[in-house]
TORZA-430542 format. One record per residue (C-alpha): x, y, z; residue in three letters; residue number from 1. Coordinates in Angstrom, 2 decimals, m for minus. Layout:
+---------+---------+---------+------+-----+
!       u !       v !       w ! type ! seq !
+---------+---------+---------+------+-----+
!       X !       Y !       Z !  ALA ! NUM !
...
+---------+---------+---------+------+-----+
***
This chain:
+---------+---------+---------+------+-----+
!       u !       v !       w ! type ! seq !
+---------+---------+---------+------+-----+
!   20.08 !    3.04 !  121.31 !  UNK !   1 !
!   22.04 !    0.21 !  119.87 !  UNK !   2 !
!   25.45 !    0.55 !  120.09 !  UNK !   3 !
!   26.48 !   m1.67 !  117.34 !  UNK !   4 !
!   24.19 !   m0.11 !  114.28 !  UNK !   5 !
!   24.78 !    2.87 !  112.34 !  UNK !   6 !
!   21.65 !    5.56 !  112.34 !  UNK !   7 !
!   21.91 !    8.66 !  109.82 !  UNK !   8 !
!   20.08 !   11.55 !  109.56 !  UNK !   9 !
!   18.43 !   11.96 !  106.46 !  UNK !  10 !
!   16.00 !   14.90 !  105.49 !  UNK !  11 !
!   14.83 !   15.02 !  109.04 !  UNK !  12 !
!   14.13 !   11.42 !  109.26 !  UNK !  13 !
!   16.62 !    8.63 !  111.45 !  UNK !  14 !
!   17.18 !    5.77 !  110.11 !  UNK !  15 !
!   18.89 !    2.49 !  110.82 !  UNK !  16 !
!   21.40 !    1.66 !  108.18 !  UNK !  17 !
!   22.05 !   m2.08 !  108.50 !  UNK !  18 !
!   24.50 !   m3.41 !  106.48 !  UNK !  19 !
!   27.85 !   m1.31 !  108.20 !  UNK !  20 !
!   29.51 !   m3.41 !  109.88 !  UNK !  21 !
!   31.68 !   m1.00 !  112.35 !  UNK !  22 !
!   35.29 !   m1.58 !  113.51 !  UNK !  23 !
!   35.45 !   m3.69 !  116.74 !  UNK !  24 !
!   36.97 !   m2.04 !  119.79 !  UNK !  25 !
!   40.23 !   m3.07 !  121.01 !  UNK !  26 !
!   40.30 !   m5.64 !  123.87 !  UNK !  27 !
!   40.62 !   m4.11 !  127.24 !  UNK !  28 !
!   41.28 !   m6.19 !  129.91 !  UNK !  29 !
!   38.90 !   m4.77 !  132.50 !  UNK !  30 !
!   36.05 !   m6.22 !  132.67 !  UNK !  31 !
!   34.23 !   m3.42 !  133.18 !  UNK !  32 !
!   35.19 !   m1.86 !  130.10 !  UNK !  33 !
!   32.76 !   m4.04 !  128.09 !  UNK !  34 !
!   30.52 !   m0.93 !  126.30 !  UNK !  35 !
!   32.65 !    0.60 !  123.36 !  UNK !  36 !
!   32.08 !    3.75 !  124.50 !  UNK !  37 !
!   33.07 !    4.12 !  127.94 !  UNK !  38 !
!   36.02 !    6.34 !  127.54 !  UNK !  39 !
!   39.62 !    4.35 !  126.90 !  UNK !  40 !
!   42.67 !    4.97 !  126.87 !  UNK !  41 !
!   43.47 !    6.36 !  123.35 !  UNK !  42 !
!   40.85 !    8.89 !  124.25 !  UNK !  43 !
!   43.43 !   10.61 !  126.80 !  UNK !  44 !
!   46.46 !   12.36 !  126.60 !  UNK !  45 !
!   49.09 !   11.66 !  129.64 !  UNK !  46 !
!   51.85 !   13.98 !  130.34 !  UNK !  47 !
!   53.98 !   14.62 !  133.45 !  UNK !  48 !
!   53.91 !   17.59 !  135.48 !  UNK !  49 !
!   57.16 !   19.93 !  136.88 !  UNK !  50 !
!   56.91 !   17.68 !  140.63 !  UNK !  51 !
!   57.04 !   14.20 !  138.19 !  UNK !  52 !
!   53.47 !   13.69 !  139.01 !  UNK !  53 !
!   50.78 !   11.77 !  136.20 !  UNK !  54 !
!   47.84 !   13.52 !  134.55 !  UNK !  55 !
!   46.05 !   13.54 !  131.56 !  UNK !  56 !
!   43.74 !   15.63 !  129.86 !  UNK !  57 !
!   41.22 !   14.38 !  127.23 !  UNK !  58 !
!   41.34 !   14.62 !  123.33 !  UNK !  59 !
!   39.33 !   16.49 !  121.82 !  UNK !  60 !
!   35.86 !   15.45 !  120.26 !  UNK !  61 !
!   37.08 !   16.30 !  116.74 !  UNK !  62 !
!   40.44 !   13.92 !  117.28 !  UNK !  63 !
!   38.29 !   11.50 !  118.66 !  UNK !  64 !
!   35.56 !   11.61 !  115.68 !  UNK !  65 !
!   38.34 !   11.63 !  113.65 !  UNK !  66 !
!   39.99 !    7.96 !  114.86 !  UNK !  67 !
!   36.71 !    7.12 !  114.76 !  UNK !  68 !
!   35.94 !    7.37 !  110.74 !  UNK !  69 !
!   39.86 !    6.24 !  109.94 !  UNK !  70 !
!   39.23 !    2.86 !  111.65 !  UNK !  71 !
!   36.21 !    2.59 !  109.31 !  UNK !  72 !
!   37.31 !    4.50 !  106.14 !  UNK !  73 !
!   35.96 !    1.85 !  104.59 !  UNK !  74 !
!   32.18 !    2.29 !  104.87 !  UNK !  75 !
!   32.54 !    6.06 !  104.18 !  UNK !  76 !
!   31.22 !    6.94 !  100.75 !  UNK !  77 !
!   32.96 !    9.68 !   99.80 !  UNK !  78 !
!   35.58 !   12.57 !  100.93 !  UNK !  79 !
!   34.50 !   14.76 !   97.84 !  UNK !  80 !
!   34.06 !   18.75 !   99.41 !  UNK !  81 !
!   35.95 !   18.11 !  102.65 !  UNK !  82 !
!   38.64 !   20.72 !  103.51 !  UNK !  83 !
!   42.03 !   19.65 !  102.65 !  UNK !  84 !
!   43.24 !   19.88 !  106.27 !  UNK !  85 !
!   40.88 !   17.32 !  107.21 !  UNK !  86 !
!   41.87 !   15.12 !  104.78 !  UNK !  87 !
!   45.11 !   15.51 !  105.57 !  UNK !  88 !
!   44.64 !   14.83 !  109.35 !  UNK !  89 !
!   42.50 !   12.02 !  108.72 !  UNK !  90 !
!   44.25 !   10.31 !  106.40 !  UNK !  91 !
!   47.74 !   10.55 !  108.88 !  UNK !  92 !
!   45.01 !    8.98 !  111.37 !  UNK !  93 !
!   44.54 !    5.95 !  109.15 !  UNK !  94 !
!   48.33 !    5.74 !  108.16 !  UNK !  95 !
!   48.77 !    5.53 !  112.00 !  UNK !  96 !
!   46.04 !    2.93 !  112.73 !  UNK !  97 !
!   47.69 !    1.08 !  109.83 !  UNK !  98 !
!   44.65 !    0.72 !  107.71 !  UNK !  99 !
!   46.17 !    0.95 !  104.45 !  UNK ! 100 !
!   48.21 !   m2.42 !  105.52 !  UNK ! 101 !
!   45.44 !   m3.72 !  105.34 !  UNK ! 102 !
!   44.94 !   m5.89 !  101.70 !  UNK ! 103 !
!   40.76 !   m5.74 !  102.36 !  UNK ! 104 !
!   40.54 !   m2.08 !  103.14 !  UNK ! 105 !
!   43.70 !   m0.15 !  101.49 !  UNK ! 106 !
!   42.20 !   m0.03 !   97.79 !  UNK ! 107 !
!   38.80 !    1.26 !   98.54 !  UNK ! 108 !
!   40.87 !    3.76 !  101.40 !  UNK ! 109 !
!   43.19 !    4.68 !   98.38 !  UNK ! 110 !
!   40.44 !    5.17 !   96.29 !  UNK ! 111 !
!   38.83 !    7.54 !   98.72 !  UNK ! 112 !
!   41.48 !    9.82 !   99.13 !  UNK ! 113 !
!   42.33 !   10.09 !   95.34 !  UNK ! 114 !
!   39.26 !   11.04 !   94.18 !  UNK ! 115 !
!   38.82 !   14.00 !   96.50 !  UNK ! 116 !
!   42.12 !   15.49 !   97.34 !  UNK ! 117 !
!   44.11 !   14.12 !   93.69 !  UNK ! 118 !
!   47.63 !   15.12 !   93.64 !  UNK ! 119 !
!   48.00 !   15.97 !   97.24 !  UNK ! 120 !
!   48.08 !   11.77 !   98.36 !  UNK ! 121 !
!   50.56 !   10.99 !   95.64 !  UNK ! 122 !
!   51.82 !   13.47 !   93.13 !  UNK ! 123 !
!   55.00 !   11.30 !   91.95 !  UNK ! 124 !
!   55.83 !    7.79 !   92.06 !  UNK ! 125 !
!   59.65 !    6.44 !   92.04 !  UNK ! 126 !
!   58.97 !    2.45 !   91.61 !  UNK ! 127 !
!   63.41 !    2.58 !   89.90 !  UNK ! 128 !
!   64.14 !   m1.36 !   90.76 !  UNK ! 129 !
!   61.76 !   m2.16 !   93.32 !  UNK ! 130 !
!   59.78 !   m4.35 !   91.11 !  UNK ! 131 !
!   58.58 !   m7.32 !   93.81 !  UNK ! 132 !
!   56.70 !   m3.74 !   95.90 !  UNK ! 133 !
!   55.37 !   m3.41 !   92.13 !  UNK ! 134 !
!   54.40 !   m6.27 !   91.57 !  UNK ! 135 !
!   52.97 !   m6.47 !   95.15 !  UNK ! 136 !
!   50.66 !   m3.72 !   95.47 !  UNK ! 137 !
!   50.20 !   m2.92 !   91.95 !  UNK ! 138 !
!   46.31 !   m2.90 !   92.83 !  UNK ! 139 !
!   46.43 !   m0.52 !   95.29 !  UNK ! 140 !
!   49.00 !    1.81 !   93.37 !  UNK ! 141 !
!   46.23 !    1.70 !   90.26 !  UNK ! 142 !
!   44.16 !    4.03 !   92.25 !  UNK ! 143 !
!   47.06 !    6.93 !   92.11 !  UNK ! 144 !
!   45.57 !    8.46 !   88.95 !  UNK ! 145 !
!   46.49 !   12.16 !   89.23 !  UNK ! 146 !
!   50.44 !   11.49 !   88.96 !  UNK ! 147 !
!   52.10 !   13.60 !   87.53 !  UNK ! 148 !
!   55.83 !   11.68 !   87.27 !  UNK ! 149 !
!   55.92 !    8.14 !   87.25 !  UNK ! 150 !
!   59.06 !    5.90 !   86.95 !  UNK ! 151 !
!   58.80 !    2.43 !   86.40 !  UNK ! 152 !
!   62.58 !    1.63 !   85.79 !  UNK ! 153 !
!   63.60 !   m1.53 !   86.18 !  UNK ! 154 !
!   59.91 !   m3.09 !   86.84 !  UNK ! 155 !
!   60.41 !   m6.32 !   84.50 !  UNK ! 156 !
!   57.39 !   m5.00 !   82.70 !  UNK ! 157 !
!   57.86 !   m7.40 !   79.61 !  UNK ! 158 !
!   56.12 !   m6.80 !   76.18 !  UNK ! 159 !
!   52.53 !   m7.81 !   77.37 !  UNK ! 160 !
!   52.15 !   m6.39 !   81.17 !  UNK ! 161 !
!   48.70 !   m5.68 !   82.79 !  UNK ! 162 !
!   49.76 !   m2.28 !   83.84 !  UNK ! 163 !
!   49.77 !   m1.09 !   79.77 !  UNK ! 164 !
!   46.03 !   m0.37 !   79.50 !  UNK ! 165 !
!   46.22 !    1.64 !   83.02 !  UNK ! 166 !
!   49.22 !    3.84 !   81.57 !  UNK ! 167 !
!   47.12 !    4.56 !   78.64 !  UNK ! 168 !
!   43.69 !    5.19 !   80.18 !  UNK ! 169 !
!   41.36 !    8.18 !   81.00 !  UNK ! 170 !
!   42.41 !    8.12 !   84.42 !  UNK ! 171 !
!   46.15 !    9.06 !   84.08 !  UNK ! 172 !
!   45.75 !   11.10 !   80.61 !  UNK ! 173 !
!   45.27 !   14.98 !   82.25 !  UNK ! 174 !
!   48.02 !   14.95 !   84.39 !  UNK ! 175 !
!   50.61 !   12.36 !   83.37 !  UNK ! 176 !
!   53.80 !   14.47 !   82.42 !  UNK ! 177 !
!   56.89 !   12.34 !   82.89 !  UNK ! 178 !
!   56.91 !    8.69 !   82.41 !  UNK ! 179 !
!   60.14 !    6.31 !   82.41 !  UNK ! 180 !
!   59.26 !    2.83 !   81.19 !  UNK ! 181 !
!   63.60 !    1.83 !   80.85 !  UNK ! 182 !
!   64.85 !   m1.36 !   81.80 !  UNK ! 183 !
!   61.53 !   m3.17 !   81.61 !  UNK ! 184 !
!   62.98 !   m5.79 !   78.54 !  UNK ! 185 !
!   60.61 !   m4.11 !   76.13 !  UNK ! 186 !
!   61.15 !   m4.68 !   72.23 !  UNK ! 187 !
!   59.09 !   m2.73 !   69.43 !  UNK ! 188 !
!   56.08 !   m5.13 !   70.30 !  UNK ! 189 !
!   56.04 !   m3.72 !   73.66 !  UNK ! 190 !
!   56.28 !   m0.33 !   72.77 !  UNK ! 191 !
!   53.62 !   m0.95 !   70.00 !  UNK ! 192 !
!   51.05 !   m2.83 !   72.86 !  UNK ! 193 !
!   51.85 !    0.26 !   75.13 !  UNK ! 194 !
!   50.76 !    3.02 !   72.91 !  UNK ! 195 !
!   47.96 !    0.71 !   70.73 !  UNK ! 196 !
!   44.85 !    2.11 !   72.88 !  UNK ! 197 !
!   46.01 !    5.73 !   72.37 !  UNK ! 198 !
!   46.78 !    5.41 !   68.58 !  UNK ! 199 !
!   43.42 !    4.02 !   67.66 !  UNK ! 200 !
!   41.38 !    5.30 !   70.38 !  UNK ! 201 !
!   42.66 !    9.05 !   70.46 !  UNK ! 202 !
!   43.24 !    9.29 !   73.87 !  UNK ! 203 !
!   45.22 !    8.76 !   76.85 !  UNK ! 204 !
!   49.07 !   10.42 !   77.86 !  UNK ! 205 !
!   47.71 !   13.47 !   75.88 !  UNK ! 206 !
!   50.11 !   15.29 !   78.62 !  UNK ! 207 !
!   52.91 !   13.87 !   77.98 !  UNK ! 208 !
!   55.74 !   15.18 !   77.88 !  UNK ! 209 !
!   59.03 !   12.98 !   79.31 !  UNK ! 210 !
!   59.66 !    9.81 !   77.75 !  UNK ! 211 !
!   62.27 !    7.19 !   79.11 !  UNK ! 212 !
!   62.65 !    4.25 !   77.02 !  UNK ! 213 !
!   66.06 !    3.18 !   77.57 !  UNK ! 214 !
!   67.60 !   m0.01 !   78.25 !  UNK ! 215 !
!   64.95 !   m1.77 !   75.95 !  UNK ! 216 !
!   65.16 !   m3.74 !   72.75 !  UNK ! 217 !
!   64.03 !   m1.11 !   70.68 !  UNK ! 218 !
!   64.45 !   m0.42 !   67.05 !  UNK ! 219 !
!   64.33 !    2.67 !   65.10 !  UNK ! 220 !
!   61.19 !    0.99 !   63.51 !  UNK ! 221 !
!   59.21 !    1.04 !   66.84 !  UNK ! 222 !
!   59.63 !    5.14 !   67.00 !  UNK ! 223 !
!   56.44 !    5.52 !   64.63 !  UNK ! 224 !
!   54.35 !    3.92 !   67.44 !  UNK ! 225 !
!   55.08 !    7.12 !   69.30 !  UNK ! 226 !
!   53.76 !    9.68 !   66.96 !  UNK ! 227 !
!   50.41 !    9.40 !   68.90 !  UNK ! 228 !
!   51.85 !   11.42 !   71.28 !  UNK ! 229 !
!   51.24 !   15.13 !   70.82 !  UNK ! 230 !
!   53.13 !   17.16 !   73.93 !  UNK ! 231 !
!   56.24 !   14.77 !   73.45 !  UNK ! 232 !
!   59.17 !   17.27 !   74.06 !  UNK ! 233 !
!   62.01 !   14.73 !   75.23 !  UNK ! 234 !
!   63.26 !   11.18 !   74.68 !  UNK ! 235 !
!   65.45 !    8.62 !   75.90 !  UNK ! 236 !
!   66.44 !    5.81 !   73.85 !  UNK ! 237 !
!   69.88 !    5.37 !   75.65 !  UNK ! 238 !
!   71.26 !    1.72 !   75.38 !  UNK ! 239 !
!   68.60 !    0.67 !   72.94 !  UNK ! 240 !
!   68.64 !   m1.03 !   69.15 !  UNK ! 241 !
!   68.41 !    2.84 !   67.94 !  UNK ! 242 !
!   72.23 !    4.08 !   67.00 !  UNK ! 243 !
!   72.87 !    7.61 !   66.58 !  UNK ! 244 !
!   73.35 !    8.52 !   62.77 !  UNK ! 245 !
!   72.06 !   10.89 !   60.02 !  UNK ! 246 !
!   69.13 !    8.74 !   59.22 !  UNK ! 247 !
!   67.88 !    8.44 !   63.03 !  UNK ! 248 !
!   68.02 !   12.56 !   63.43 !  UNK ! 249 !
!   66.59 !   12.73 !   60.10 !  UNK ! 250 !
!   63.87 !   10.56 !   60.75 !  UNK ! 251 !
!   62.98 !   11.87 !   64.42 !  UNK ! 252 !
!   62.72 !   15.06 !   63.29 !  UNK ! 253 !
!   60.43 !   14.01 !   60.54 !  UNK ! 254 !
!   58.09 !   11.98 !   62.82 !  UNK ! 255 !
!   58.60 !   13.91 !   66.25 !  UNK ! 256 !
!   59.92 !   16.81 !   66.00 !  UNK ! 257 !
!   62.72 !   15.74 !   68.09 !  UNK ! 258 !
!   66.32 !   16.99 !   67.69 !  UNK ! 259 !
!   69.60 !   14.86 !   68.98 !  UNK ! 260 !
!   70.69 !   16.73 !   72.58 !  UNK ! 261 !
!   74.77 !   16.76 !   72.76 !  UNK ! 262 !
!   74.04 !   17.12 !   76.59 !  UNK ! 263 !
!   72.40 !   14.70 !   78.66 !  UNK ! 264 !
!   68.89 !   15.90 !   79.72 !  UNK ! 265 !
!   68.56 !   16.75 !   83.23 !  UNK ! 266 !
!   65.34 !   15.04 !   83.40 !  UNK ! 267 !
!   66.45 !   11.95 !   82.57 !  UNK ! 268 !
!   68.33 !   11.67 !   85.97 !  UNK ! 269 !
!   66.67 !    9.54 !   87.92 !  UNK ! 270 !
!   68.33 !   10.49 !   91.09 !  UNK ! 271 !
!   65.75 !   13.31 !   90.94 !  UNK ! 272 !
!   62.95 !   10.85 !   91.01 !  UNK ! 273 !
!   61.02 !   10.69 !   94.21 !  UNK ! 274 !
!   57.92 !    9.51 !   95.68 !  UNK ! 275 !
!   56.12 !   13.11 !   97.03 !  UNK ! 276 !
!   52.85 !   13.12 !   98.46 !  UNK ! 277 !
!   50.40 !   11.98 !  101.13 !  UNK ! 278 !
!   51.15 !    8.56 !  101.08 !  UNK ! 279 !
!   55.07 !    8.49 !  100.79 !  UNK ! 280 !
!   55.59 !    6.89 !  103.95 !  UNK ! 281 !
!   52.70 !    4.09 !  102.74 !  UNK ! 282 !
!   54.60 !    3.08 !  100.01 !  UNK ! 283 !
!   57.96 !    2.84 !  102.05 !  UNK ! 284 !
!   55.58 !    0.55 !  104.63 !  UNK ! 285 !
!   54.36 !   m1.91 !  102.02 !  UNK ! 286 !
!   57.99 !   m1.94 !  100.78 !  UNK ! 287 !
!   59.25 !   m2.70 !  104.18 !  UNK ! 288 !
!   56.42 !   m5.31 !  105.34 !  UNK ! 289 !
!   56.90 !   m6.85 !  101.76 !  UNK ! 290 !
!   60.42 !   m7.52 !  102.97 !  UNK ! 291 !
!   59.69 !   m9.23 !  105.92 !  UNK ! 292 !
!   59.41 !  m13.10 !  105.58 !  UNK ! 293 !
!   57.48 !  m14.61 !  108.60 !  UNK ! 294 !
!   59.64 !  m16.78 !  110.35 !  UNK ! 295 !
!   57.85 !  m20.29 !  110.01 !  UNK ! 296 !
!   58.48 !  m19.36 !  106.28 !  UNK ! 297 !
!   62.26 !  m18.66 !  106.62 !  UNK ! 298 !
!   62.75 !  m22.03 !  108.84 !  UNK ! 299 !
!   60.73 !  m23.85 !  105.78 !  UNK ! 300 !
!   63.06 !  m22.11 !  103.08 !  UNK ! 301 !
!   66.09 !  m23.11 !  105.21 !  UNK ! 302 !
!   65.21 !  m26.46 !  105.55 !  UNK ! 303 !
!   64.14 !  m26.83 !  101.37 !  UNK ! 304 !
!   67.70 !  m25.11 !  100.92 !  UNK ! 305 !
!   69.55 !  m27.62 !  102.95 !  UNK ! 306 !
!   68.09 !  m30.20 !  100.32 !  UNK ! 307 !
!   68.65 !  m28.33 !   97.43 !  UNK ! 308 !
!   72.43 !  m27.16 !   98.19 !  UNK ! 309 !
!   73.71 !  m28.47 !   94.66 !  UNK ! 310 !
!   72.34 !  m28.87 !   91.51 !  UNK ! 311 !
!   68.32 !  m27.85 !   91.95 !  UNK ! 312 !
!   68.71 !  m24.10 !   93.40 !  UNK ! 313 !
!   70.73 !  m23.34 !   90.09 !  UNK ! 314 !
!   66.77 !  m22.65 !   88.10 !  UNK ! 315 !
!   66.39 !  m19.84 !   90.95 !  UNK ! 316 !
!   69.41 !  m17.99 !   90.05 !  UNK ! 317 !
!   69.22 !  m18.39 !   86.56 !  UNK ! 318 !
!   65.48 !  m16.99 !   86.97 !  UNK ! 319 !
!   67.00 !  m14.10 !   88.92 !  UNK ! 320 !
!   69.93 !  m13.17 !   86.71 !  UNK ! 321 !
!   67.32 !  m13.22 !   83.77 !  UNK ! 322 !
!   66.39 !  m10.26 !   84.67 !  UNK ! 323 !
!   69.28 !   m8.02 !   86.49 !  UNK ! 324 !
!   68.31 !   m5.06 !   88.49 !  UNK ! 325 !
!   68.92 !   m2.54 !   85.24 !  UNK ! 326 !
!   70.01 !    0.52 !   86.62 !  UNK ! 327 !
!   72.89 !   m0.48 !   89.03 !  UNK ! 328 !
!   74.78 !   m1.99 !   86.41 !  UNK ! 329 !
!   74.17 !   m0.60 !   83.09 !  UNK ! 330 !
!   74.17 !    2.69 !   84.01 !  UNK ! 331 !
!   78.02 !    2.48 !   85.73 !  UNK ! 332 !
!   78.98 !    1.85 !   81.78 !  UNK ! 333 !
!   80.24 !    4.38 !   79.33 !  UNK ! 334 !
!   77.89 !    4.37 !   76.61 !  UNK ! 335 !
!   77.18 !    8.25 !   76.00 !  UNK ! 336 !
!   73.70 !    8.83 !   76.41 !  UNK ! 337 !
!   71.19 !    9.12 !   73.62 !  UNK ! 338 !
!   68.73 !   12.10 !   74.32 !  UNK ! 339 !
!   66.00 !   14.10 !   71.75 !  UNK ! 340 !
!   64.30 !   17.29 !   72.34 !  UNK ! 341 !
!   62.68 !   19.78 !   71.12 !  UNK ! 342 !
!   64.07 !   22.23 !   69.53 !  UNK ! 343 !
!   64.41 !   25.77 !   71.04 !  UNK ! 344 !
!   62.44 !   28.44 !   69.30 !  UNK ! 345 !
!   63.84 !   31.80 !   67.68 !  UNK ! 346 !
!   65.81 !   32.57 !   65.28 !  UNK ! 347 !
!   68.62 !   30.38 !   65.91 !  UNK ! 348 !
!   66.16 !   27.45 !   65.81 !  UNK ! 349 !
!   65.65 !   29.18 !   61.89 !  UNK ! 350 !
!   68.66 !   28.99 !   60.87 !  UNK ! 351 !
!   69.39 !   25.31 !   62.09 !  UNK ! 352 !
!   66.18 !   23.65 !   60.33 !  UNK ! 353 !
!   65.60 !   24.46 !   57.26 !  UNK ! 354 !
!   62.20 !   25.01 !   55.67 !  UNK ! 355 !
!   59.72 !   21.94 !   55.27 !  UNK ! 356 !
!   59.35 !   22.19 !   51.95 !  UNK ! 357 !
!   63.37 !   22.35 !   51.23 !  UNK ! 358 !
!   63.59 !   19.94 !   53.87 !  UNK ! 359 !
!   61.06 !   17.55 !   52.27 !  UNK ! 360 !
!   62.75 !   17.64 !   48.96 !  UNK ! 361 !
!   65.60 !   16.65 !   50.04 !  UNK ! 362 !
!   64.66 !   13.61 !   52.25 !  UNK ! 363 !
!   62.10 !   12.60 !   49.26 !  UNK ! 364 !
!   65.67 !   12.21 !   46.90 !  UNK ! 365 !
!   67.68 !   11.22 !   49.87 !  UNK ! 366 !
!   65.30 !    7.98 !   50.13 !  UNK ! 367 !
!   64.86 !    7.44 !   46.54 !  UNK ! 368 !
!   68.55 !    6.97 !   46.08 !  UNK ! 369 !
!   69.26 !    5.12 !   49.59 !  UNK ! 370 !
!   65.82 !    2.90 !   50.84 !  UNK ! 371 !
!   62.03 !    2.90 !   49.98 !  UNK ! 372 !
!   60.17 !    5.59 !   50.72 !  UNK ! 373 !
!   58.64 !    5.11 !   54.79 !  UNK ! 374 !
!   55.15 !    6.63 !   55.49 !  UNK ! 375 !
!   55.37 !    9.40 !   58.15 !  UNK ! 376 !
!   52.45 !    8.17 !   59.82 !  UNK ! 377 !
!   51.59 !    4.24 !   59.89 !  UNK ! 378 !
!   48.15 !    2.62 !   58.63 !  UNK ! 379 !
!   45.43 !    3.80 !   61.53 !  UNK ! 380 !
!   44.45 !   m0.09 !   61.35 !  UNK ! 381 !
!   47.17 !   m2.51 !   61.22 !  UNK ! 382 !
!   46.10 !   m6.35 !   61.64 !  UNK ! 383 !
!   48.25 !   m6.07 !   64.91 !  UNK ! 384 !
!   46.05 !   m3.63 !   65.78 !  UNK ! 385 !
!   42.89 !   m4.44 !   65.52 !  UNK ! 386 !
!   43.99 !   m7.76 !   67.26 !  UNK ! 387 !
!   45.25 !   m5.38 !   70.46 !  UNK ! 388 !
!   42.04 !   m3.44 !   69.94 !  UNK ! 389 !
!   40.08 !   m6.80 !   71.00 !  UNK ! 390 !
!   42.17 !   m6.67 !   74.45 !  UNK ! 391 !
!   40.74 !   m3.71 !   75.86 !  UNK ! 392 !
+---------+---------+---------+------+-----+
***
């Protein structure tokens, strides 16, 4: 039989399948080793006895098999039904064998593993500052759709990212719970882009519940954009356009349900944030091999630099200052933070808030003798809209 096709069983029948390519054996320097499977090295296990002496005993055939598939993960179809110790095992064997370096395999691989074991590959995501590993392998970090807490701190998102219809998509809508999109230079056009598909579409972040919007160019204005969001129990809008006053807790009741918090909200402490799951040490590799710069590339940069001492390097550091690393700085200052919650039920909760109907009444005169009356809910279909609607 030839050693370089794939044959499969199917209903009794073998046949050839022809276009799998498989994984090429590692060079051995004997040249007697030339059929990939006479037995090699990574097939054995060596160990030394009490007297010092060498031996080895060989791997077993399901370690074997299972090298085997995680140097071609990519021509399996699917992982759906397989225990979850397998998965586990094999996809350690990949991480090992470095397969998920690779740019041409580690998407599909991703993909693989996500759709049959969810949560248990990557459960939360802690991007806080690291926005060139964003940036980077922002492909490959699509195909985490069962996350449950993702923070994107820092990210130099912008107002019109590619990442916006992904965080409002089918994919991420059962299980997203806790999402931090802070520091990312987004103003009430951002925020309005961000939540367009869900507002006119019905779906997407129906989970949520953790908001982080801090350290944006936010107004109070752009807080109707987040009425789309049903389970919305907590807020940040720390360092933001919004200023703490009667009319903002007036208003976020009236639109979210959302009462000021005179303590910070532990959730909002993004020391807690960390990557969990499966593929935590994948993430730390691409961040670490993203940091590498080959060394042909550093003599080239060193000898640009030596040209550009004075005067032409300045448009780097301006580009780089544009854009400071958001949470070491800003969050050393003293501005208190600005958090909303839900308010605790009982009787307390009574007692605090009063009716709706008193409560209307009184905003309804409040605003006629202060500002024009503001809709609780926007249009469905604003001309901004419908213009975002034409993106997706």
């Amino acid at each position: 039989m030839d050693s370089s096709a794939v044959y499969v069983r199917e209903n009794g029948n073998l046949r050839r399948v022809s276009d799998i390519v498989l994984a090429q054996p590692k060079h051995v320097s004997s040249c007697r080793r030339t059929n990939p499977f006479v037995p090699k090295k990574e097939h054995f296990i060596f160990t030394y006895n009490a007297e010092g002496s060498l031996r080895y005993t060989s791997k077993s055939l399901f370690d074997i098999t299972l090298l085997f598939v995680a140097d071609n993960i990519q021509h399996v179809d699917s992982l759906v039904g397989f225990p979850e110790q397998i998965g586990d095992r094999l996809f350690a064997a990949a991480e090992e064998n470095r397969v998920f370096m690779n740019p041409d395999v580690s998407q599909k691989a991703l993909q693989l593993f996500n759709d049959a074991y969810g949560d248990m590959v990557l459960g939360s995501l802690c991007l806080r500052n690291r926005f060139p590993l964003f940036h980077e392998r922002m492909e490959e970090m699509k195909t985490f759709h069962r996350l449950k807490c993702l923070d994107l701190f820092g990210c130099r998102l912008g107002d019109d990212h590619e990442i916006f219809p992904h965080l409002s998509s089918s994919s991420l809508a059962s299980c997203l719970k806790q999402l931090s999109v802070g520091g990312n230079s987004l103003s009430d056009v951002g925020l309005q882009r961000l939540t367009a598909p869900i507002r006119m579409l019905k779906k997407g972040l129906q989970q949520l519940q953790c908001l982080d919007v801090s350290h944006n160019s936010i107004s109070e204005r752009a807080l109707r954009y987040l009425t789309c969001l049903p389970k919305l129990e907590k807020l940040d809008v720390s360092c933001t356009n919004v200023k703490l006053g009667a009319g903002l807790k007036s208003g976020m009741w009236s639109l979210l349900g959302l009462v000021h918090s005179e303590e910070a909200l532990g959730v909002f402490d993004h020391s807690r944030c960390k990557t969990e799951g499966w593929a935590e040490q994948v993430v730390n590799q691409w961040e670490v091999s993203g940091s590498q710069v080959p060394k042909q590339k550093k003599l080239e940069e060193s000898r640009i630099s030596a040209l550009r001492f004075f005067g032409r390097q300045r448009f780097v550091r301006e580009v780089l200052n544009a854009a400071p690393a958001v949470g070491e700085s800003r969050s050393e200052t003293t501005e208190e933070p600005l958090h909303f919650r839900k308010p605790d039920e009982g009787p307390s909760a009574a007692r605090t808030f009063p009716s709706a109907e008193g409560r209307g009444k009184r905003r309804r005169e409040s605003r006629d003798h202060h500002s024009p009356p503001t809709p609780k809910r926007p249009p469905a279909f604003t001309a901004d809209d419908l213009d975002l609607l034409n993106c997706y």
